[in-house]
Steps between C-alpha positions, in 0.01 A plus 500: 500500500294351203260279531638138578267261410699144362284183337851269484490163375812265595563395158881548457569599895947492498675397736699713733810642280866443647652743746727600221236653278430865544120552435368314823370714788571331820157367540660144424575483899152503541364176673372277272616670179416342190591747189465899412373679204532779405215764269504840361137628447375801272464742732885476574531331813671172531383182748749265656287191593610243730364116476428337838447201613308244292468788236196618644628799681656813306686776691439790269702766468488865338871610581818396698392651771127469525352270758350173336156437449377149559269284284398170506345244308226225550669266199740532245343699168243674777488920578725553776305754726673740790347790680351724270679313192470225232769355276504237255737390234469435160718313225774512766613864398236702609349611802196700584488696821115595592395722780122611582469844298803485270508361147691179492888541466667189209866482544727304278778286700863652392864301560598733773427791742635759244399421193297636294141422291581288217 
């Protein structure tokens, strides 16, 4: 798996889409749901990150399947830090994964699950 280390900032956080649209896992059951993202990184791989809560707990992602990884924040616009991983977002399109070891990982938010880099 690469490395998932996220830095995400809140700045423009969506709300949940409708249950008619077709890019939304069904993560929006989760309780306390606030909004997904989703990011496609260089390497390839693509993040589907959850917002929790007050927006300071992320639910990340690396494929429909994978089992979430959990990271929380202290305050809005602060690292949120999980076991063995950092995130924090930038300009409200990016976010950097960083794990001890690995060179951090900048992905760029995209409109959906599939889509490409732009």
């Amino acid at each position: 798996m690469a490395g998932l280390a996220l830095a995400p900032g809140l700045l423009g956080c969506s709300p949940s889409p409708s249950d008619g649209e077709t890019d939304v896992s069904g993560d929006r059951r989760l309780p306390n749901f606030i909004g997904e993202h989703f990011y496609v990184c260089p390497d390839g791989s693509r993040l589907d990150v959850d917002f929790l809560r007050d927006g300071l707990t992320l639910d990340i992602k690396s494929g429909s399947n994978a089992v979430p990884v959990r990271v929380t924040s202290p305050a809005s616009g602060q690292t949120y830090v999980g076991h063995n991983l950092n995130v924090t977002i930038s300009g409200g399109d990016q976010i950097t994964l960083l794990r001890p070891g690995a060179p951090p990982l900048a992905c760029k938010r995209t409109q959906g699950r599939s889509d490409g880099v732009n």
